[in-house]
N, C-alpha and C positions, 0 to 999 in steps of 0.2 A: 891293266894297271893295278897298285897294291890298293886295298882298301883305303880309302878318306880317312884320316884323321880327327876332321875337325867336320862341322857342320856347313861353315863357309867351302869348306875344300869339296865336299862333298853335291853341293848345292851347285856349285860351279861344272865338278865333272856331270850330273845331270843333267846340265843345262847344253855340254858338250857331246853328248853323247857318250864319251867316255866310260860310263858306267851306267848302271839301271837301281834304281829301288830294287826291285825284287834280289836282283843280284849281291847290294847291301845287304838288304835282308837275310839273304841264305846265307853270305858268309858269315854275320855276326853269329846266326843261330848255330852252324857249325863251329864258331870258333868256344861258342857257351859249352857244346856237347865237351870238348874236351877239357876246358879249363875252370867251368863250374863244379866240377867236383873238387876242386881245390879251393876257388875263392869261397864259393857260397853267396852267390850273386841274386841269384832267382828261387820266389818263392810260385812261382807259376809262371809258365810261357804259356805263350799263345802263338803258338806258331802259326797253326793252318791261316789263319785269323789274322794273324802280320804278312804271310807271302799273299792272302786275297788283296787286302790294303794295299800293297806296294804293287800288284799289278794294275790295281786300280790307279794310281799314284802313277804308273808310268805310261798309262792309256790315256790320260788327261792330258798329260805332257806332249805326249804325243799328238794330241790333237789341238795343240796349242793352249792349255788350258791352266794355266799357270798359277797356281795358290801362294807363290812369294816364299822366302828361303829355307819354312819347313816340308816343301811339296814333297815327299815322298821320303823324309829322315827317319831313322829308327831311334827309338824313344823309348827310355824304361818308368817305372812309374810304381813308388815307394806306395807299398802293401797297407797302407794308411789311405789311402782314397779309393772307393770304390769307381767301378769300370763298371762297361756297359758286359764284360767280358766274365766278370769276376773270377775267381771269390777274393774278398779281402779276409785277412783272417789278425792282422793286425801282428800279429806274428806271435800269435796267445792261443791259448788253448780254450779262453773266457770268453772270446767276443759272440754272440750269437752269430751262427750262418745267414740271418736273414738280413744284417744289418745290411751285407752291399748289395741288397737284393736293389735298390735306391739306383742304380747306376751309373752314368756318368756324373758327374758335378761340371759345373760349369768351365771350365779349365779344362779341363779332357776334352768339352764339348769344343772347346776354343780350337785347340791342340789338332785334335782330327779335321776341322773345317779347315783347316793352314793344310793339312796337306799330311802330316805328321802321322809315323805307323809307330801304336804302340803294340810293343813287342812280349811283356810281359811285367807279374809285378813281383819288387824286389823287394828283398831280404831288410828289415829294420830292429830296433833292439825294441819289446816289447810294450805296442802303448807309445812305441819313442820314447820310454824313460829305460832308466836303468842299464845293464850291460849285460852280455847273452851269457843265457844260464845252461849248460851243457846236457843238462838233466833232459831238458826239456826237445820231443822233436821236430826239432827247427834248422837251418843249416847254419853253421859258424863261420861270420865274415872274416876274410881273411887279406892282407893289406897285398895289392900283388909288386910292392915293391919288397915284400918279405914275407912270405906266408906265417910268419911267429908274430907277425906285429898286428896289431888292431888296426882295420879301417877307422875307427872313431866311430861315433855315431849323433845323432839316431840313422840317418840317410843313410847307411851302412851300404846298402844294394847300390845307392845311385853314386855311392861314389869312385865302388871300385868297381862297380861295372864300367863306369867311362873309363877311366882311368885304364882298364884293362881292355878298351876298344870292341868292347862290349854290347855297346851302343853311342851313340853321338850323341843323348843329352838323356838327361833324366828329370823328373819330377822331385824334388825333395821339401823336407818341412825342416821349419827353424822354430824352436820353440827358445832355448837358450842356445842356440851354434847348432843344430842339427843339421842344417848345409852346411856350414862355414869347418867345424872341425874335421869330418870324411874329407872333403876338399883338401883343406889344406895336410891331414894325415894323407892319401892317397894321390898329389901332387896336381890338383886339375883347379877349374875356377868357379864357383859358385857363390849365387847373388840371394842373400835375404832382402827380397824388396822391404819401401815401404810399409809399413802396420796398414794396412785397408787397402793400400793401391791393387794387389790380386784377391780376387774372394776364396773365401776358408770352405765354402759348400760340398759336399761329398765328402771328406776328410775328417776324420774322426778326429775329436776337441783332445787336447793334452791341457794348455792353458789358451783358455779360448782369447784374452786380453794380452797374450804372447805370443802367439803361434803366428805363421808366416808358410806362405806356398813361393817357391820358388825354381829357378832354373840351377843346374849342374851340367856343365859343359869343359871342354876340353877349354876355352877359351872367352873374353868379353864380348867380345863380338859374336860366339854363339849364344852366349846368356842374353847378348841384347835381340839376339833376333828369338828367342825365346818368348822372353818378358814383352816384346810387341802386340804378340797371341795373347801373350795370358792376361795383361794388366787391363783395370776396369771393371767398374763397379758392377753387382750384380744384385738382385731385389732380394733374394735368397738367403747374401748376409748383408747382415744388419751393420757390419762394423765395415765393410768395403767402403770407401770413397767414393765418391763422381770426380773423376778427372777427364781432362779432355785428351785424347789417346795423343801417341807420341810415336814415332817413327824411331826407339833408339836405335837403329843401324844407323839409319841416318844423322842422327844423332851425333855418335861417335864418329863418324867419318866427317864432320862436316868442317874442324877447326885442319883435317891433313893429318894428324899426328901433335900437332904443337899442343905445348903446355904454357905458351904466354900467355900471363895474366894470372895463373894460378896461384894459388897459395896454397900452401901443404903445412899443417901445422900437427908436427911429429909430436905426437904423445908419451910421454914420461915421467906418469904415476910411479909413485916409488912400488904401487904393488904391481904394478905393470915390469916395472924393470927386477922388482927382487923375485916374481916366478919368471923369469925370460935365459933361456943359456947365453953362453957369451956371441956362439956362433951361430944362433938366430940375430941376434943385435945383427953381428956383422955382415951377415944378411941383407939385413934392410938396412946399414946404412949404405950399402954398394946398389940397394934401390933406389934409394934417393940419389944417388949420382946419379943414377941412369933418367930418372924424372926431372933433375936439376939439366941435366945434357937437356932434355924436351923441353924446357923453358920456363919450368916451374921455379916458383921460391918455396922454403922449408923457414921452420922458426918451429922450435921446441915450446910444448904448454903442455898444461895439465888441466887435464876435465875436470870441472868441477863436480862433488858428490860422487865420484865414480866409486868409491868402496861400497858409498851407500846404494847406491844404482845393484852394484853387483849383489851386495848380498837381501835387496827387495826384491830383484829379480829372480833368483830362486826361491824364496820364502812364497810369494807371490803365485810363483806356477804351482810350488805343488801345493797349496791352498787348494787351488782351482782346478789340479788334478785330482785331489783327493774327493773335492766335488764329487765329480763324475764317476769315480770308481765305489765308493765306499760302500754301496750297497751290496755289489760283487766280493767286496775285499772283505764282508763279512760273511758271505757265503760261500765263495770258490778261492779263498784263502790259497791253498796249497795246488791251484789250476794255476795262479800267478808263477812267473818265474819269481825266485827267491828275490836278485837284486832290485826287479820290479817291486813287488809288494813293499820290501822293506824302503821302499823311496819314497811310493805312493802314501803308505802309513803315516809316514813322517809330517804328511797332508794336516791332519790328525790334529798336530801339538799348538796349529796356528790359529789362535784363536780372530775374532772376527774384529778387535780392535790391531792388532798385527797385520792385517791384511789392510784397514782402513791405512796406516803408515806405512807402507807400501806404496799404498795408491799417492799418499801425498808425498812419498821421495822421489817417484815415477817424474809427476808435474813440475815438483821444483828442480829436477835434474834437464827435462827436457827444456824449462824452459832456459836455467842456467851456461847449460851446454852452447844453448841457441844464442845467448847473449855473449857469452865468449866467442864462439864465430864471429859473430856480426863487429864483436868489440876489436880483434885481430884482424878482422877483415879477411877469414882463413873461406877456402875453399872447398876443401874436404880437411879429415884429420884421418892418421896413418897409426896403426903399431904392426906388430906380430899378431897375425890371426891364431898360434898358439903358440909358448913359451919354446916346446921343445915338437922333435920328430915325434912318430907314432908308436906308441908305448907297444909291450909286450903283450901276451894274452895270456903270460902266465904270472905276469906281475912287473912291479916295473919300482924306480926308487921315488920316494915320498913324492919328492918333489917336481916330478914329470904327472902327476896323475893329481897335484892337488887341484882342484878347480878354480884355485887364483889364474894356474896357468895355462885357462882358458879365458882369452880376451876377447871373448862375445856376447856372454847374457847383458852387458850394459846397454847393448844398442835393442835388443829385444826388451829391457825394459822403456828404453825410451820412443822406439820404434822408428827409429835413422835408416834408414838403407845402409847397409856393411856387405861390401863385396872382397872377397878370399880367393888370392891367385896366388899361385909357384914365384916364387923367389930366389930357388936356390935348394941345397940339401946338405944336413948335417954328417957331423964324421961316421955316420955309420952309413950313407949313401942315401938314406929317407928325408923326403921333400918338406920345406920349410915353407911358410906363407904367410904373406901380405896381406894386411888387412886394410880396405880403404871406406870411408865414412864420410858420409855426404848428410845434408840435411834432407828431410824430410819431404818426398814427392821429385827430390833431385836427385832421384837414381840414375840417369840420362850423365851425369856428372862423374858419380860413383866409377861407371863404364865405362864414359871418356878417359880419364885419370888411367884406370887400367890397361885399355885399350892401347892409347900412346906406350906405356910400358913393354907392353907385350908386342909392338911393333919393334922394338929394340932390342929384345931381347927374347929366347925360344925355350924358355923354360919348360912353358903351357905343352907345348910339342914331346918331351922328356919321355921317354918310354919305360914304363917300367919292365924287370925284367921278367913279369909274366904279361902278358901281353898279344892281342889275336894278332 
């Protein structure tokens, strides 16, 4: 049979005998030998170390020993969290070697007890800030629906490594969109859970009151059976939740597909709509047919505070980045990649009463936001997870790269679950995407909403034309 697609499909032919972990495994790895020198997917494989796992993986199976829908998956895992395998190197020239001396973080630990073989770790843009500086030797992610076009970033590895069937699911971090932009630029689905529902342990801090661990997958239904492993609090960090765990596969299958009773309340900020092209719009309004067909209701609103949201949210992080690096950034200055430093700096200009208003647009947004819900009696809320397709890498026009027309850092300042699935693809043939937004600890929601979607329609499936 042709390799699995998806994690579901994959999870299935194991279960049929059809296919073997190991056999996964070796094809993916063969299919990196030839097309990672193109993408720039991997910053280290682990091979011997992934086909030992996967035989282990299929001797359990074997003997009945079933770990549930990651038993024997191959999984990439963004260069930002240390492994029990390592090295991380963050994708810097600055980070001390002994930082992932520290090894798994709990999520990894999760990840491998499900059954799950990681395969190696990927390619991100420096820190997760900024954008890859050529100077520097690292590899250049490259979109495989167009080799000229940017993955996005920061999740750079885990996005077009799926996308390019690479791997079945990846690890990524979301600090302002770092899942949600590689997704929706590279055409696949990824989930920035809840603020606290997965712990941040292992993963090196960008903005530690922003950042998010999450799944990247060909689909909701493998992001939920992802997010199953990974969510749940952990003593390690401090800002993780107690929740009482949650079955999202189950989850999402349990309404059939139907969207009775939902409410969809399409967002149409005027800075939402003036960075958006036309043929993104049109996009998602032929989603919303397809959600309105599953039983959903739609009704246009506007977030409240959301300019403010957006521009506390970046002000906010790199405060909090600039934290952590400044000591470095006064002595390995030019070890920085250029785009890096020059972002990190900018940390620099916020002073400490800028950061306290911050904090107070964070609360009055999340809770304004929250009372609009409740007051619409909306269910989730929908835009374009980015204005346009995946911009150039050697430049692209104002208006595709201003970070208005990125409609993510609002939900990382308020910390909602926002899940980013294929939609469709603009006039140059690159993938457009949905963006869906649930309240907070209702990620289970988030994936339902998509989920039904993606039963109607095969976008998530879409192959790009580099591709194992």
């Amino acid at each position: 049979m042709s390799t699995p697609w998806t994690i579901a499909a994959a999870a299935a032919a194991l279960r049929s005998g059809e296919t073997t972990s190991e056999a996964l495994v070796s094809s993916m790895l063969t299919a990196a030998d030839t097309l990672d020198p193109t993408l720039g997917v991997y910053l280290a494989r682990f091979d011997e170390q992934a086909l030992e796992a996967a035989r282990r993986a299929d001797a359990e199976l074997a003997a009945g020993h079933d770990r549930g829908p990651l038993h024997g998956i191959p999984v990439g895992v963004k260069d930002i969290l240390a492994t029990d395998e390592g090295p991380t190197t963050c994708q810097s020239l600055v980070l001390p070697p002994s930082w992932g001396d520290q090894g798994d973080g709990p999520v990894l630990q999760r990840l491998r007890a499900a059954g799950a073989v990681i395969l190696g770790k990927l390619t991100t843009m420096e820190f997760a800030v900024g954008r890859p500086d050529r100077s520097k030797p690292f590899p250049l992610p490259r979109n495989p629906w167009n080799p000229e076009r940017w993955t996005g970033g920061s999740s750079s590895g885990s996005g077009n490594g799926v996308a390019a069937g690479l791997m079945l699911g990846a690890l990524g971090t979301d600090t302002g969109g770092s899942i949600r932009v590689p997704s929706a630029y590279c055409g696949i689905t990824g989930l920035k859970p809840t603020h606290g529902l997965v712990p941040k342990s292992g993963c090196f801090p960008l903005g530690y009151t922003y950042d998010h661990l999450g799944p990247m997958c060909r689909s909701a239904w493998d992001c939920a059976a992802m997010l199953t492993v990974m969510a749940g609090a952990d003593p390690t960090d401090r800002t993780s939740v107690p929740s009482a765990p949650i079955d999202y596969v189950a989850a999402i299958e349990a309404n059939g597909g139907s969207l009775a009773g939902v409410r969809i309340g399409v967002l149409v900020n005027d800075s939402i709509r003036d960075h958006t092209a036309a043929w993104t719009w049109q996009a998602m309004r032929d989603a919303l047919e397809v959600l309105r067909a599953a039983g959903a209701e739609t009704v246009e609103v506007e977030a409240p505070l959301y300019d403010e949201l957006h521009v506390a949210t970046f002000l906010g992080l790199q405060a909090e980045a600039f934290s952590y690096h400044r000591n470095w950034l006064a002595t390995r200055w030019e070890d920085y990649g250029r785009p890096t430093r020059l972002t990190l700096a900018l940390g620099a200009l916020i002073s400490g009463g800028d950061l306290a208003q911050c904090e107070r647009v964070r609360q009055a947004g999340r809770e304004q936001i929250h009372a609009m819900m409740e007051r619409e009696q909306l269910t989730v809320l929908v835009s374009p997870t980015m204005g346009y397709g995946a911009t150039h890498h050697s430049g692209a026009p104002r208006q595709t790269i201003s970070a208005r027309a990125m409609h993510c850092p609002v939900w990382n300042g308020t910390g909602f679950p926002a899940l980013a699935l294929p939609m469709g693809l603009d006039p140059d043939g690159l993938p457009l995407s949905l963006q869906i937004i649930a309240r907070p600890f209702e990620d289970a929601t988030a994936l339902t909403v998509g989920h039904a979607y993606q039963q109607r329609t095969d976008w998530h499936l879409a192959k790009a034309p580099l591709h194992a």
